[in-house]
N, C-alpha and C positions, 0 to 999 in steps of 0.2 A: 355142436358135434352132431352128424349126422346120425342116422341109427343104424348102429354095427352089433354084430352079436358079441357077447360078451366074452365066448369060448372057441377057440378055437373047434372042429368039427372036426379035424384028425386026430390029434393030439390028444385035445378036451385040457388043453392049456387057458387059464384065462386069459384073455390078451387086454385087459383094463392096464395093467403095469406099461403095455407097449404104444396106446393111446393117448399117457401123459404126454409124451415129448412133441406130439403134435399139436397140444393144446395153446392157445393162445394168450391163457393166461399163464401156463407154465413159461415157455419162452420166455415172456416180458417180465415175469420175476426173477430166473435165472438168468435173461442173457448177462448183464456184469458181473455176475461172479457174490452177489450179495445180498442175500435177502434180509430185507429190514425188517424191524415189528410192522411199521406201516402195511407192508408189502404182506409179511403172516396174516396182521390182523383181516386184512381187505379180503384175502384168501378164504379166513376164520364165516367171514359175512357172507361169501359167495356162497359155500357150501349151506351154509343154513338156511340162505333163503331160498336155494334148489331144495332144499331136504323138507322146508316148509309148503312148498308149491308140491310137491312129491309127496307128501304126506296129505294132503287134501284131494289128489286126485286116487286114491287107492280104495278097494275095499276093503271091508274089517280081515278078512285072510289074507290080503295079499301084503297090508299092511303090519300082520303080525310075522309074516316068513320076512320084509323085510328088514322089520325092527332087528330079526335074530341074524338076519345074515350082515347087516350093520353093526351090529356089539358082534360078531364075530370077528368081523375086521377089523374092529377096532380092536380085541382080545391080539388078534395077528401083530397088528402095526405096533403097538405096546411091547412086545414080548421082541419084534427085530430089534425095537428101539433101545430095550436091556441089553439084548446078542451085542449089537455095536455098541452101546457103553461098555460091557464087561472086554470087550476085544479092545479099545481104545488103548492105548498107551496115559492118555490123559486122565487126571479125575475129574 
């Protein structure tokens, strides 16, 4: 992935959400319709060992802004992922 800013500049919308569908490992996991464990786990691997290379190139500040904006995200994705259980028709 090229280097895009994170935010939109009029808006001040994040545009990371409109990035996924470009990606090429998102494609190749969605295109059938089916994400396996295989297919989560591989995903599970990729981001950690960006987050590991990421984690080594940082300074001690810019790596505590963004350990917090990281468990913030994750705070976010956690609390949609209640919204849509609690909205589900299913249990």
């Amino acid at each position: 992935m090229t280097e895009r800013p994170w935010f939109d500049q009029e808006t001040d919308t994040l545009l990371l959400d409109e990035y996924v569908v470009e990606m090429d490992s998102y494609k190749r996991i969605v295109e059938d319709g089916v994400i396996t464990d295989t297919e989560f786990l591989e995903q599970a691997l990729r981001v950690a060992t960006l987050l590991r290379r990421l984690e080594e190139t940082l300074s001690p500040e810019a790596k505590a802004v963004a350990t917090e904006a990281f468990g913030e995200m994750t705070v976010l994705n956690a609390l949609q992922a209640l919204r849509l259980r609690a909205s589900s028709a299913l249990p």
